[in-house]
C-alpha positions in Angstrom: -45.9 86.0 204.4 -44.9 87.7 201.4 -47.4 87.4 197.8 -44.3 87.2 196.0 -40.7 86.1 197.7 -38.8 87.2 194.8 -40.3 90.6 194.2 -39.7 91.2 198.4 -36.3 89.9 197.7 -35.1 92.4 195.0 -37.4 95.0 196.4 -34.5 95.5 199.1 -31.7 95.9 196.8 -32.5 99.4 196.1 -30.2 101.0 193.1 -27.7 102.5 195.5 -27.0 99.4 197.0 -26.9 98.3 193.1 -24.2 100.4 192.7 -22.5 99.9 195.6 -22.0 96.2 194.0 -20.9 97.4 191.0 -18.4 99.3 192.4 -16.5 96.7 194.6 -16.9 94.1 190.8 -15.9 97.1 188.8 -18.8 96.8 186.9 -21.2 98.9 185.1 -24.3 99.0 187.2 -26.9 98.1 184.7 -24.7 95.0 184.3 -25.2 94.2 188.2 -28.3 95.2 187.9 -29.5 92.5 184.9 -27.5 89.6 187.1 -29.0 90.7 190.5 -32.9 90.1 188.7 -31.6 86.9 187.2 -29.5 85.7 190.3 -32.4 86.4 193.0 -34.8 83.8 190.9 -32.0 81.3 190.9 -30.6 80.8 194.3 -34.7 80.3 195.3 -35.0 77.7 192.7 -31.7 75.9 194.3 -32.8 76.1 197.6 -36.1 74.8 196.5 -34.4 71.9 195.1 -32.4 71.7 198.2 -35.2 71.8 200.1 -37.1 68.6 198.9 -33.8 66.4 199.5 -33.2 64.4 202.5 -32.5 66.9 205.4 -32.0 70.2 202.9 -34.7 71.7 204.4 -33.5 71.7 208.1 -30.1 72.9 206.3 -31.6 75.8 204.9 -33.5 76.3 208.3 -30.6 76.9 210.3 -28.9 79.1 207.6 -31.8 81.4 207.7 -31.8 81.2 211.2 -28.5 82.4 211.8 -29.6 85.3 209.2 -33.2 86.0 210.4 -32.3 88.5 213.0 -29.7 90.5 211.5 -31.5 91.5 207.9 -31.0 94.8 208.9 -27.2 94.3 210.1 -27.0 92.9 206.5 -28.2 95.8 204.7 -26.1 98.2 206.8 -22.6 96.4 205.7 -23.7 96.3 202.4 -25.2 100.1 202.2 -21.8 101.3 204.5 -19.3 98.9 202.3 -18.5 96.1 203.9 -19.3 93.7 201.1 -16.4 91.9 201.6 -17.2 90.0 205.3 -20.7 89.7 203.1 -19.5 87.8 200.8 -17.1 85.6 203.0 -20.6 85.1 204.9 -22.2 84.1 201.5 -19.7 82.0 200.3 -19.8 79.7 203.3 -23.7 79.5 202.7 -23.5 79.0 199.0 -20.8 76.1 200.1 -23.2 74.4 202.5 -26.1 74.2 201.0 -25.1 73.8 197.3 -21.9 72.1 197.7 -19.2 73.3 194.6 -20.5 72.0 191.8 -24.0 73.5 192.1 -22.9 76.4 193.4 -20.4 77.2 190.5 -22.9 76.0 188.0 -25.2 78.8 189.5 -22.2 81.3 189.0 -21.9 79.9 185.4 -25.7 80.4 184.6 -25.7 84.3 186.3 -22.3 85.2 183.9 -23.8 83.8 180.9 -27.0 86.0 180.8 -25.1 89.5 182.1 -22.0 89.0 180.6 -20.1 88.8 183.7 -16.7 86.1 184.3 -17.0 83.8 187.0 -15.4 85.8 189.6 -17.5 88.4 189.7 -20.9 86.4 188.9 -19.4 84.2 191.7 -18.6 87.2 194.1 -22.3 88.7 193.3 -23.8 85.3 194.2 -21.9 85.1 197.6 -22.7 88.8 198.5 -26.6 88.2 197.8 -27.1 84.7 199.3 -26.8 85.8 203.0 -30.0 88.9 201.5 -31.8 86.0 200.4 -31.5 83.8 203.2 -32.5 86.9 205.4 -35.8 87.6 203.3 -36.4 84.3 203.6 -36.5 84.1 207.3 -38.0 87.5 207.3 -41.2 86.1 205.4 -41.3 82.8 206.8 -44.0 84.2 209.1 -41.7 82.9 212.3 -41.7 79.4 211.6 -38.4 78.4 210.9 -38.7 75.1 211.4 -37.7 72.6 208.2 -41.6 72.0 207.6 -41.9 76.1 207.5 -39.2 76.9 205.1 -40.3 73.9 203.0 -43.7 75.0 202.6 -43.0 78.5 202.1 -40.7 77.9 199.2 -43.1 75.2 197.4 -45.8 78.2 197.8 -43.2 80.3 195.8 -42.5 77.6 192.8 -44.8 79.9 190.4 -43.3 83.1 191.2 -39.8 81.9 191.1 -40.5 79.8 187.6 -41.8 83.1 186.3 -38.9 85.3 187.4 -36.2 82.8 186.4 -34.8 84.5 182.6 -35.1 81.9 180.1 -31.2 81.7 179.7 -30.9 81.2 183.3 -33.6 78.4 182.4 -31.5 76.8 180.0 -27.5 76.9 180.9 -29.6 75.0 184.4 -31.8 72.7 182.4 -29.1 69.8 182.6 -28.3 70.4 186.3 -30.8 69.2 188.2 -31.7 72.5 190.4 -34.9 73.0 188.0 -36.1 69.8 189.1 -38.1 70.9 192.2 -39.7 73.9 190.1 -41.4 71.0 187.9 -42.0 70.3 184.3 -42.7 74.1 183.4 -39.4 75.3 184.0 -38.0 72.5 182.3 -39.5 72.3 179.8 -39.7 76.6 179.3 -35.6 75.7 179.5 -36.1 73.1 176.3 -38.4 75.1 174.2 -36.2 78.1 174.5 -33.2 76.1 173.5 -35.2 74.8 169.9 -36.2 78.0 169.5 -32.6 79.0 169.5 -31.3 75.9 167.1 -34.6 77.2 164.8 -33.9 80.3 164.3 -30.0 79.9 163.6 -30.8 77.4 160.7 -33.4 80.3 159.1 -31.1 82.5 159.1 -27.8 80.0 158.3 -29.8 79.3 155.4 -30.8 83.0 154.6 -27.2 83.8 154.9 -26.3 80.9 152.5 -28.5 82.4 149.8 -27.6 85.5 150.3 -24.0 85.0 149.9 -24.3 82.5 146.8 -26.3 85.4 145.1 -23.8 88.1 146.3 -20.8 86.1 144.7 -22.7 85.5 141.3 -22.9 89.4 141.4 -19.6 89.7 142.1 -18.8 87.5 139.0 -21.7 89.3 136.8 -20.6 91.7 134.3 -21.0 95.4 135.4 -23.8 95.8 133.3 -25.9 93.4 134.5 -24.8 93.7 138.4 -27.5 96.0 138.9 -30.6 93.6 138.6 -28.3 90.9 140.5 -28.7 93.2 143.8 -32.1 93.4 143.5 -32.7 89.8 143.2 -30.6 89.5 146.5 -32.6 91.7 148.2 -35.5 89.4 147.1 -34.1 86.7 148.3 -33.3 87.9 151.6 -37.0 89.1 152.0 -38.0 85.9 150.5 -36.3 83.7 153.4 -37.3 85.7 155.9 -41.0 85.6 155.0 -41.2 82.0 154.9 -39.3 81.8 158.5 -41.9 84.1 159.6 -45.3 82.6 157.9 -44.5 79.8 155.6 -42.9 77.0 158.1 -45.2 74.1 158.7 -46.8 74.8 161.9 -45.4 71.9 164.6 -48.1 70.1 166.3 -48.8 71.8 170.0 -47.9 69.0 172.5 -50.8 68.6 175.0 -49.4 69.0 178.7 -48.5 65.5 179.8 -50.9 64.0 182.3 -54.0 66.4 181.3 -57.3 64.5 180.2 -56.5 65.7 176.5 -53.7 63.1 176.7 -56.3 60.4 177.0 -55.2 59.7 180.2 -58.9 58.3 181.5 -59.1 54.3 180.8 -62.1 51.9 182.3 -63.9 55.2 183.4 -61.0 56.2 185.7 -59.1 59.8 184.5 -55.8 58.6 185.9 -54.1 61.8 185.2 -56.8 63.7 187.1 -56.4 61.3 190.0 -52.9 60.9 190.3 -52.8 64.7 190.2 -55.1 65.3 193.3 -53.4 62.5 195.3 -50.2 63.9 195.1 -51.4 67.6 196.4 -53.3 65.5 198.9 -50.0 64.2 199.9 -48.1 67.5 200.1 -50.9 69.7 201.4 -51.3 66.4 204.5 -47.5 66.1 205.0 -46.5 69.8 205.3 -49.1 69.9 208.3 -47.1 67.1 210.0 -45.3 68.4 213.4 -45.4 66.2 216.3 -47.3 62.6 216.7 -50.8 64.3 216.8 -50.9 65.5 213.5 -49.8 62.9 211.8 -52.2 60.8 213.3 -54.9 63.6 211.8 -53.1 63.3 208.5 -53.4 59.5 208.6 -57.0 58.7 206.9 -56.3 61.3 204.4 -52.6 59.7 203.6 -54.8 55.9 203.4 -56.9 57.5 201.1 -54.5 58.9 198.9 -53.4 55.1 198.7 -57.0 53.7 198.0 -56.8 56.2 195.0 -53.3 55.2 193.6 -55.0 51.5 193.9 -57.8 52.1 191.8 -55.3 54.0 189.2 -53.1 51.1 189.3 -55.9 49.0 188.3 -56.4 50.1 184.8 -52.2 51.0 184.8 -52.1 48.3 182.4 -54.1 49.3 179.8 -52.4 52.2 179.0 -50.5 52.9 176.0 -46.7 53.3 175.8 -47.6 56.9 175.4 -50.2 56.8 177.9 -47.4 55.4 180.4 -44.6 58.2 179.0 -46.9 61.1 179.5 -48.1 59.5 183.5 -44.4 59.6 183.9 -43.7 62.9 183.2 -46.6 63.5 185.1 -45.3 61.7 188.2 -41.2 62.1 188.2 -40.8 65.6 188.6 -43.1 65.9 191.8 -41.2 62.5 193.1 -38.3 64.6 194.9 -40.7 66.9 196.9 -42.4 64.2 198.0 -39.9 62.1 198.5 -37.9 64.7 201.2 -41.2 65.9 203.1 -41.5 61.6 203.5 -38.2 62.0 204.9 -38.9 64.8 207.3 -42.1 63.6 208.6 -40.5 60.3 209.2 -37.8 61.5 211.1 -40.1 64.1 213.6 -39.9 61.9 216.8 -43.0 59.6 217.4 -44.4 60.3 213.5 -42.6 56.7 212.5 -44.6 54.6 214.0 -47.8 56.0 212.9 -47.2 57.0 209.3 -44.1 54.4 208.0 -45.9 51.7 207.1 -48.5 54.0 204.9 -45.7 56.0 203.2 -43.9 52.7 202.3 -47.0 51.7 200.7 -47.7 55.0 198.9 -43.6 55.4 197.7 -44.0 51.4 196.3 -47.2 52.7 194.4 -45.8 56.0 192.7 -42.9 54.2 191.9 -44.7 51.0 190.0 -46.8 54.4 188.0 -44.0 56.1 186.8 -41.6 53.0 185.9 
């Protein structure tokens, strides 16, 4: 299995076929070139997200499936020109699994950063998803099964968080597809817009000055006009030295959920716990296959719950902000979990043996994060 999924990824788009792509868009080919490194990231972080829904996993299965044995096929009709039947192929996949809105919300995000319309950032998405899909099946160490793809994508959250450009990060912060990726992306996706809104009033305000003084030396005698431009100067300077070093510093938020939040009341670190139970849950879900394993994964599954009981214990004498930050803690895992619940549950015999325990464990997270 590869280190890095989106490195392997991009590794196969080698610059010719780079300009191959930018020569059926009519682009320039460091323009493909930008959108390919910011598209790669993003259709992993949507299939991520479709991954942890109710049977998105087994979708994206079978899509790889049909593209697992022809990765080389798919090179060869992009390297001899055939982009087009690639892109009919990629267009039905970007269809399936992201339905139109995602999938044009994707194309949004990819123009936005290179500059691209939505044809072409739409054409370049449907030429690489069927790549994608094939390096995905090429890496998933020949398990292909929904469990297999699952688990190899929530291995790659990191990577594909890291690779994700922070504009792709934050024309997708409102859509939902980050959701899977967790709170980092998000909240890389908010911090970048603030950072934006910050810096445009500096230099709003900059400009203001600027152009009060400039018109007072318009005014000015010419005799006195020359000291007038030097005090503009100044106060250009001046503004931008006081963006740079003399803004208050804003507080650094803790990370919600960590024990700096506070989060251990009545000698129990709830954030800690709730933490540990929920990779307890993932790590014991992703190994169920068949009705023997999940009877393996059953004692750790009922001990996961003993754990949630003793959090919800002392629950109640958290603070409201105590309660806020457990939330953010718990809500953004609450899809993944939620669809690998659903898969087990629907593996033939796993039912019987592990329904009544994830009932009890989905009742539990919910009471914590509400």
């Amino acid at each position: 299995m590869a280190s890095n999924l989106v490195s392997y990824i991009a590794q196969m788009l080698t610059p010719d076929m780079i300009a191959r792509i930018a020569s059926v868009l009519g682009l320039d080919s460091s323009k493909v070139q930008s959108a390919v490194a910011a598209a790669v990231p993003a259709i992993l972080a949507g299939l991520t997200g479709v991954a942890a829904q109710p049977g998105g996993a087994q979708k994206i299965a079978d899509s790889a499936k049909q593209q697992s044995g022809s990765l080389d096929n798919l090179m060869g009709m992009l390297a001899g020109g055939d982009q087009v039947s690639l892109a009919q192929n990629g267009s039905q996949i970007i269809s399936s699994l992201f339905g139109a809105k995602d999938g044009s919300a994707l194309a949004t995000a990819i123009g936005g950063v290179s500059g691209m319309d939505q044809r072409a950032s739409g054409s370049l998405l449907a030429t690489l998803a069927p790549l994608v899909m094939g390096g995905l099946a090429q890496q998933s160490g020949g398990d292909l099964s929904a469990n297999g793809i699952a688990g190899l994508l929530a291995s790659q959250k990191d990577n594909i968080a890291a690779a994700l450009p922070s504009g792709v990060r934050d024309l997708l912060g409102g859509t939902g597809l980050l959701g899977s990726l967790g709170a980092p992306a998000q909240t890389a996706a908010a911090s970048a817009s603030q950072a934006t809104r910050s810096a445009a009033a500096s230099a709003s305000a900059v400009g203001g000055a600027g152009q009060r003084a400039a018109a007072a030396a318009a005014a000015a005698p010419a005799s006195s006009r020359n000291w007038l431009y030097w005090v503009i100067a100044a106060l250009v300077i001046s503004g931008v030295l006081f963006y740079l070093f003399g803004r208050p510093k804003e507080p650094v938020a803790p990370q919600a959920g960590t024990p700096e939040q506070s989060l251990t009341v009545g000698g129990v670190d709830v954030g800690q716990q709730v933490k540990d139970g929920m990779a307890s849950l993932q790590t014991a879900l992703t190994g169920v296959t068949d009705a023997a394993s999940a009877t393996a994964a059953l004692p750790k599954l009922e001990d996961v719950s003993s754990q949630l009981d003793k959090v919800s214990g002392v629950a109640g004498q958290l603070s409201a902000g105590q309660k806020a930050a457990l939330t953010a803690l718990i809500t953004p895992m609450m899809p993944t979990l939620n669809g690998l619940f659903d898969k087990v549950l629907a593996i033939p015999g796993v039912s019987d043996i592990l329904k009544p325990t994830i009932d009890a464990l989905k009742t539990k997270l919910t009471a914590l994060s509400t």
